[in-house]
C-alpha positions as CSV (number, residue, x, y, z in Angstrom):
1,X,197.6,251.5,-178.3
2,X,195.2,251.4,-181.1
3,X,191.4,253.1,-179.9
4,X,190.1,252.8,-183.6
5,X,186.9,251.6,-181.8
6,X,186.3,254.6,-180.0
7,X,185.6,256.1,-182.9
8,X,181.8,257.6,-183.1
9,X,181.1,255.3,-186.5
10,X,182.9,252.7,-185.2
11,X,181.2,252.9,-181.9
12,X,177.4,253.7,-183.1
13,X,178.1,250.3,-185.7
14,X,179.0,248.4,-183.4
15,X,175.9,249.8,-180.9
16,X,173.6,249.4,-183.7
17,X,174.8,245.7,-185.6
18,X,174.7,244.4,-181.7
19,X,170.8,245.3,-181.3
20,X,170.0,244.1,-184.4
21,X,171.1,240.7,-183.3
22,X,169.0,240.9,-180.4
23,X,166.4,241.8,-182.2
24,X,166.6,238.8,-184.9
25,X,167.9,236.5,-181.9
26,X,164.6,237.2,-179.8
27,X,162.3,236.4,-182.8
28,X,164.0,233.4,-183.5
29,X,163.2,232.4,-179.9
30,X,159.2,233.7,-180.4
31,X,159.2,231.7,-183.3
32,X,160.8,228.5,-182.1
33,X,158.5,229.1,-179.2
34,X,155.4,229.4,-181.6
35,X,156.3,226.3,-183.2
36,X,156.5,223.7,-180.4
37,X,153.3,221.8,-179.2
38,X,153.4,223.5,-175.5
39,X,154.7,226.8,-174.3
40,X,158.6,227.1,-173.4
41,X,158.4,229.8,-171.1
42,X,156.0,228.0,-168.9
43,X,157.4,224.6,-169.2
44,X,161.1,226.2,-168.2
45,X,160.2,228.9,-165.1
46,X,156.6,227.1,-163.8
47,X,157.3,223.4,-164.2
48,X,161.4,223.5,-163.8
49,X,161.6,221.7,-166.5
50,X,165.9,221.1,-166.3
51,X,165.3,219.0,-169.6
52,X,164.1,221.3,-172.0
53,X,166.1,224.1,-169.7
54,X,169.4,222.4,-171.2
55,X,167.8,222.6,-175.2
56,X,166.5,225.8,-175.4
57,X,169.8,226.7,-173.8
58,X,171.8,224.9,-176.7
59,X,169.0,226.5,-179.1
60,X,169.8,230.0,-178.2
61,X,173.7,229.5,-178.3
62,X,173.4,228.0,-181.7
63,X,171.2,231.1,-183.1
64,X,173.5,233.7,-181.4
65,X,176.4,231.9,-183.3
66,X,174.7,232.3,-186.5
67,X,173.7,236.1,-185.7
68,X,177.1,236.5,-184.8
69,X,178.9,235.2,-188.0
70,X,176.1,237.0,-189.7
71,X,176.9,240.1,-188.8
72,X,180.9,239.6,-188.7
């Protein structure tokens, strides 16, 4: 049974590489957001917008892809 990843290094890397995707993740998303004629957030939760729902859910999957191989 191999516990390399319990580690403290291993452990506080892995800790510290997964909030730094969050963080570049969520200002891809403010910027994307920035960027568009109306305001996501509104359009998604106020208006139900299922539409733009299904893209921004595609939009997020593709940046946490490219944060993921990033950091790998």
């Amino acid at each position: 049974m191999d516990i390399e990843w319990l580690k403290p290094g291993v452990f506080v890397g892995s800790i510290l590489f997964a909030l730094i995707g969050v963080v570049v993740f969520w200002l891809c998303f403010i910027i994307i957001d920035k960027i568009t004629p109306y305001d996501l957030w509104g359009e998604i939760v106020e208006k139900q917008n299922l539409a733009l729902g299904v893209v921004v859910a595609s939009m997020c999957l593709g940046i946490s892809l490219i944060v993921a191989a990033a950091i790998h």
